[in-house]
MMTF fields as JSON, N, C-alpha, C and O atoms, coordinates in Angstrom:
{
  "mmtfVersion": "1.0.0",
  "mmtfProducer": "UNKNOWN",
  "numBonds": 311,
  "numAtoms": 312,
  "numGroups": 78,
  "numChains": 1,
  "numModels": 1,
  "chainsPerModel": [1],
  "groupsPerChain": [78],
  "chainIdList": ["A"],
  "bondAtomList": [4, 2, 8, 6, 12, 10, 16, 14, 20, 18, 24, 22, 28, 26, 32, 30, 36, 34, 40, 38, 44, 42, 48, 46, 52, 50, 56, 54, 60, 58, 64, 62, 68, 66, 72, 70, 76, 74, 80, 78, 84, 82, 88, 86, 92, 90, 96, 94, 100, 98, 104, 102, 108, 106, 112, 110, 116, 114, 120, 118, 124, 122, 128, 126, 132, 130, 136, 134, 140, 138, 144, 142, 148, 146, 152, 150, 156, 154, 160, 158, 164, 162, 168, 166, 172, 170, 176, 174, 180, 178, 184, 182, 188, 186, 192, 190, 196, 194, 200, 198, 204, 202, 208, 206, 212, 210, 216, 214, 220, 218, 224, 222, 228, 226, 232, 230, 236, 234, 240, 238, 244, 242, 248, 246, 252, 250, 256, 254, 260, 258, 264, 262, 268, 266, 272, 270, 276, 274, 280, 278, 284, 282, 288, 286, 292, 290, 296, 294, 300, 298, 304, 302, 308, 306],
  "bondOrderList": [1, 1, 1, 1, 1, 1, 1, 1, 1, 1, 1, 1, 1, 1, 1, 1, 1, 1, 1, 1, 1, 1, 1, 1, 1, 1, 1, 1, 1, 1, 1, 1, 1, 1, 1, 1, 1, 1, 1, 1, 1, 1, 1, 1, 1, 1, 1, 1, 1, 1, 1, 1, 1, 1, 1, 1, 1, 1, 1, 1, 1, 1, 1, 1, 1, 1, 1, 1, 1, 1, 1, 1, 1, 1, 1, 1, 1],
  "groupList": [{"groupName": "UNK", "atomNameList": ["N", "CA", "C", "O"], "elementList": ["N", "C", "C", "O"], "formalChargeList": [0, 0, 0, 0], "bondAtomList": [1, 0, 2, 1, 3, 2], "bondOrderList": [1, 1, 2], "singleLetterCode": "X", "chemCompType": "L-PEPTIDE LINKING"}],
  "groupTypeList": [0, 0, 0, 0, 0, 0, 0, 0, 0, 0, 0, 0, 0, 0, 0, 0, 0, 0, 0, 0, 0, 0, 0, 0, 0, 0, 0, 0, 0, 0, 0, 0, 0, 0, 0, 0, 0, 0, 0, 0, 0, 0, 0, 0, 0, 0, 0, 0, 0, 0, 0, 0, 0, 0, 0, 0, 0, 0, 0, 0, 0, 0, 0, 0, 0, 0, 0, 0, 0, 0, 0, 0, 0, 0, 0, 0, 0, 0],
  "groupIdList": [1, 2, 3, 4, 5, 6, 7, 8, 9, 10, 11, 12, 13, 14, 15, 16, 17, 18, 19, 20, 21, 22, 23, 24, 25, 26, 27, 28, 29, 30, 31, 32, 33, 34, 35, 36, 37, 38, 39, 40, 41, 42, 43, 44, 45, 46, 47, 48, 49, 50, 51, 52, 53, 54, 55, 56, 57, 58, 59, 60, 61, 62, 63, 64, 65, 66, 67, 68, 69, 70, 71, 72, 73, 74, 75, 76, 77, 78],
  "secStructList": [7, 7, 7, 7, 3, 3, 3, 3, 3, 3, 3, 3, 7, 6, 6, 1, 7, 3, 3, 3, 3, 3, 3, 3, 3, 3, 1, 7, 1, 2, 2, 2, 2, 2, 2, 2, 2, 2, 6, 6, 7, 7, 7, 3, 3, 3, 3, 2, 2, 2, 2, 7, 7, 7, 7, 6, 6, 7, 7, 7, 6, 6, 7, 7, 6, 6, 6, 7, 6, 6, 7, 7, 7, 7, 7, 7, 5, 7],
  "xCoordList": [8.458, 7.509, 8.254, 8.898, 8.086, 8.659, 8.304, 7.284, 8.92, 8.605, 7.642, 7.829, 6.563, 5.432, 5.662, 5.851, 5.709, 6.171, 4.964, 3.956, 5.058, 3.868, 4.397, 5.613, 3.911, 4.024, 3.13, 1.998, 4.313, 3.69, 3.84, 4.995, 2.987, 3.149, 2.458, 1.611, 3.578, 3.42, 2.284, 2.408, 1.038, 0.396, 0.078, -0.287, 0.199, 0.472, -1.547, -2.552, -1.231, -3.048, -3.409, -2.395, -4.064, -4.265, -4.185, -4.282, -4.054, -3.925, -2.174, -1.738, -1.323, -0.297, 0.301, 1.527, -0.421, 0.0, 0.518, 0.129, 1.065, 1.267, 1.211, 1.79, 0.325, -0.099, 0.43, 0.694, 0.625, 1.908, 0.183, -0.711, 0.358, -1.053, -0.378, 0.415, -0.551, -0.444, -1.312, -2.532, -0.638, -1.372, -1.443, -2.241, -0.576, -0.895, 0.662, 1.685, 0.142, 1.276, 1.116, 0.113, 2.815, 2.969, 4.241, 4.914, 4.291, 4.867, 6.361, 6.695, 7.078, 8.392, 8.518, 7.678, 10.066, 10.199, 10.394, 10.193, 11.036, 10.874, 9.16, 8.817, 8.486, 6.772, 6.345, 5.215, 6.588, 6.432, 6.786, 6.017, 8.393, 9.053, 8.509, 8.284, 8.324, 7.562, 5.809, 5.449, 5.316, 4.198, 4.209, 3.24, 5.258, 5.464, 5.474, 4.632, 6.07, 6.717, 5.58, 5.277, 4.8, 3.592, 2.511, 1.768, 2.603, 1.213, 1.686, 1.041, 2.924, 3.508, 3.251, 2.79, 3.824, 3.688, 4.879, 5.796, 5.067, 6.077, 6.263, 6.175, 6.383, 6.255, 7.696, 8.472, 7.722, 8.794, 8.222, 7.113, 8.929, 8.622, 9.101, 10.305, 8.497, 8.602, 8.373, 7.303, 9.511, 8.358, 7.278, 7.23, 6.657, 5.109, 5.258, 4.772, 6.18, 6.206, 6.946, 6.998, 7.535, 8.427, 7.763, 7.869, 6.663, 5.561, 4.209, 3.689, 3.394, 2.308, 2.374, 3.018, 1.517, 1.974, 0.228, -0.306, -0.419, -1.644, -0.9, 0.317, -1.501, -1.25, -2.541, -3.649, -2.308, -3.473, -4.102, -4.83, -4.909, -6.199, -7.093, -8.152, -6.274, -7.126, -7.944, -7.47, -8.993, -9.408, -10.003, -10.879, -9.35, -9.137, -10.842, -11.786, -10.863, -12.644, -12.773, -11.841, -14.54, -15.25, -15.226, -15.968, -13.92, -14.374, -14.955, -14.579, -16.123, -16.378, -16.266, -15.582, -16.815, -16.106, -16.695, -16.368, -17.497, -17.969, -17.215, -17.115, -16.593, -15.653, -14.074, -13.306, -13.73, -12.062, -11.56, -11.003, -11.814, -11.088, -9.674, -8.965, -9.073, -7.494, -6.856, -5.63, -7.597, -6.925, -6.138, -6.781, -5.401, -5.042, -5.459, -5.053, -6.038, -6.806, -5.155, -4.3, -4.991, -4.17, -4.86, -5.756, -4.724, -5.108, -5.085, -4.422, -5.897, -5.994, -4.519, -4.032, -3.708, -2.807, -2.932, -4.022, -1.91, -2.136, -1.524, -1.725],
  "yCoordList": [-18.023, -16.965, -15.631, -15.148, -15.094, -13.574, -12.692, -12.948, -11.392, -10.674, -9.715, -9.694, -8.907, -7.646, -6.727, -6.67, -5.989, -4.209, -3.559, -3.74, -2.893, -1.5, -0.224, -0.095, 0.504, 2.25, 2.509, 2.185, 3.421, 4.272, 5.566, 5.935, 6.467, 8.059, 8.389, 7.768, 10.041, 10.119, 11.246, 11.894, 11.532, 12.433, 13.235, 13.045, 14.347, 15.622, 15.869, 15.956, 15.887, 16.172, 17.725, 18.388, 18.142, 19.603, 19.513, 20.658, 18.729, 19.131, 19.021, 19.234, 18.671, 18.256, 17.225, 17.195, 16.188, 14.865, 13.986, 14.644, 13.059, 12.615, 11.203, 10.713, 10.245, 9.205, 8.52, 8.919, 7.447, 6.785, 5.959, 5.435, 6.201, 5.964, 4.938, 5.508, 3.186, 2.344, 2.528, 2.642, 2.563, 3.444, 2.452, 2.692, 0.88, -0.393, -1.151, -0.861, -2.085, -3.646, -4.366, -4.691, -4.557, -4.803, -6.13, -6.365, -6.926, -8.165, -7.536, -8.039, -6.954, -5.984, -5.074, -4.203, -4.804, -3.332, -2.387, -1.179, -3.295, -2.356, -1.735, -0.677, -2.973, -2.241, -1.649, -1.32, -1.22, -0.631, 0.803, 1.701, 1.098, 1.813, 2.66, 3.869, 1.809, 1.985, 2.741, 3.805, 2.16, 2.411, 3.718, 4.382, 4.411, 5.775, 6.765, 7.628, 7.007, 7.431, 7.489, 8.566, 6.402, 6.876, 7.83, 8.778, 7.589, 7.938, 9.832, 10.675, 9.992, 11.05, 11.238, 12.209, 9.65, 9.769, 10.044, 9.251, 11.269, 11.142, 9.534, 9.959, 8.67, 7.749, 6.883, 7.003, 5.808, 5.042, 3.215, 2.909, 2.431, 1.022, 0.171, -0.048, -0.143, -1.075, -2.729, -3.332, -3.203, -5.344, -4.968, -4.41, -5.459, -5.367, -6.221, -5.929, -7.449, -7.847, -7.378, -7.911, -6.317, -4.791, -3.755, -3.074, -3.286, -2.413, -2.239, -1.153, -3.801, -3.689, -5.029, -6.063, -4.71, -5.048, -4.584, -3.491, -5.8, -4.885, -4.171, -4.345, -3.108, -2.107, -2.302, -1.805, -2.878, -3.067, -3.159, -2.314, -4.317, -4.939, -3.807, -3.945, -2.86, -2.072, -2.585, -3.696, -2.371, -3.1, -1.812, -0.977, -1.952, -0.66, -0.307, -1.094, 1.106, 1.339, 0.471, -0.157, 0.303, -0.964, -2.435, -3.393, -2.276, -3.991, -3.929, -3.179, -4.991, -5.199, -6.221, -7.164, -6.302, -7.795, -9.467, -10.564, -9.117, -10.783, -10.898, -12.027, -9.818, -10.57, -10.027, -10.154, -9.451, -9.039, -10.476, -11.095, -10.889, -12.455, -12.428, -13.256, -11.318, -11.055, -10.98, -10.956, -10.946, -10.694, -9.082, -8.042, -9.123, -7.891, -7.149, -7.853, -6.13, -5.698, -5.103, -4.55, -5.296, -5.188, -4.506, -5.204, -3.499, -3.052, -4.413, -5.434, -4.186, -5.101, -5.124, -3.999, -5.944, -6.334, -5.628, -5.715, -4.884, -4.151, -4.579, -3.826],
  "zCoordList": [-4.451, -4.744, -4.806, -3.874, -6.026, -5.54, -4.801, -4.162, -4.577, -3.472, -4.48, -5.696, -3.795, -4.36, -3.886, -2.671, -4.445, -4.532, -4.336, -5.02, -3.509, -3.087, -3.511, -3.376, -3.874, -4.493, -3.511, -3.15, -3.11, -1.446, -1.412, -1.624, -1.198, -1.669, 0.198, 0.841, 0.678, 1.434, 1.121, 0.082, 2.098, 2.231, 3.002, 4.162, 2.363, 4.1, 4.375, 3.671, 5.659, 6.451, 6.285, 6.067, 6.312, 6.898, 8.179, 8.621, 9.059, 10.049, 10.385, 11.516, 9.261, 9.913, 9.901, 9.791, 10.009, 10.231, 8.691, 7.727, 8.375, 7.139, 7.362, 8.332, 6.246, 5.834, 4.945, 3.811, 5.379, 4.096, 3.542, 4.206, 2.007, 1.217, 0.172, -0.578, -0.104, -0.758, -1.908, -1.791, -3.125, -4.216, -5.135, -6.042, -5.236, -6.075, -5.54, -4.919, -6.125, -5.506, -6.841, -7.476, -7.133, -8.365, -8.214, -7.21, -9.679, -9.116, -9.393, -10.466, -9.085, -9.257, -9.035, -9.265, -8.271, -8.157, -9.306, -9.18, -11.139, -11.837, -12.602, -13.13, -12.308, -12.526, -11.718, -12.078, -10.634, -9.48, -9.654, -9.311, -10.388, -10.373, -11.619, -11.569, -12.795, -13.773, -13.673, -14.176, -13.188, -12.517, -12.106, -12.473, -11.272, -10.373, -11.597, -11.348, -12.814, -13.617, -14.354, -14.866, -14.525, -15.943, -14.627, -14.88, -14.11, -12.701, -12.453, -11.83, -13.149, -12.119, -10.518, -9.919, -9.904, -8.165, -7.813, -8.026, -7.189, -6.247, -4.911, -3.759, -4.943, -4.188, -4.532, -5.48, -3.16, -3.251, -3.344, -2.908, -3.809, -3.918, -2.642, -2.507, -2.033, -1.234, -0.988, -1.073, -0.705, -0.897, 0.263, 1.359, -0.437, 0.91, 2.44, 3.533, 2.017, 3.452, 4.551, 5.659, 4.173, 5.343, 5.452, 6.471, 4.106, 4.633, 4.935, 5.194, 4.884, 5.156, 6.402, 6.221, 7.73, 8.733, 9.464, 9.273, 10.338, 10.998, 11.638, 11.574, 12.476, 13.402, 14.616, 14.414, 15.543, 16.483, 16.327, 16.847, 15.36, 15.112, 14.005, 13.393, 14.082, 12.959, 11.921, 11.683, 11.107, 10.236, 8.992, 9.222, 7.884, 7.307, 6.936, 7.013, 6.527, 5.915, 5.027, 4.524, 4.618, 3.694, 4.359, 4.143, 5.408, 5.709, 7.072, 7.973, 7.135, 8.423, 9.258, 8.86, 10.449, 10.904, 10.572, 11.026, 9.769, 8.848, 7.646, 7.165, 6.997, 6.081, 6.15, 5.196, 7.323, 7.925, 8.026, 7.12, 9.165, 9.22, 9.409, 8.838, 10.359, 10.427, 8.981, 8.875, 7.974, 6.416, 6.212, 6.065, 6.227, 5.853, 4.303, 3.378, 3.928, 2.993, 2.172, 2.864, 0.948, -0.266, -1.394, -1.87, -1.886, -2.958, -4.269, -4.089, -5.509, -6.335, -7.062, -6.95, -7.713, -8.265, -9.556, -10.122, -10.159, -10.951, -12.579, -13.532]
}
């Protein structure tokens, strides 16, 4: 199976703080890379299985706990 690429753009808070924001997951780092360039994102490509990871049971907004199911939520395939 190959590895999937995430386009990850960092985002500054008003309060300060900054959010690494998964912006699409693509089957390559050059569509990925590609992807950044038509989008004008400042962002970097990452394989998803080094950057998407739960973080203490978190369960991101929209899902609740009848259809979470320890699934980790992935943007749609682009």
């Amino acid at each position: 199976m190959n590895t999937l690429f995430a386009l990850v753009m960092t985002v500054f808070l008003t309060s300060g703080e900054t959010q690494d924001v998964v912006t699409g997951i693509y089957n390559s780092e050059s569509e990925c890379k590609a992807a950044a360039i038509e989008q004008k994102v400042a962002g970097e490509c990452f394989p998803v299985e080094k950057f998407i990871r739960p973080v203490d049971e978190e369960i991101p907004a929209g899902l609740t706990g009848e259809n979470h199911e320890n699934k980790m939520w992935l943007p749609p395939l682009q």
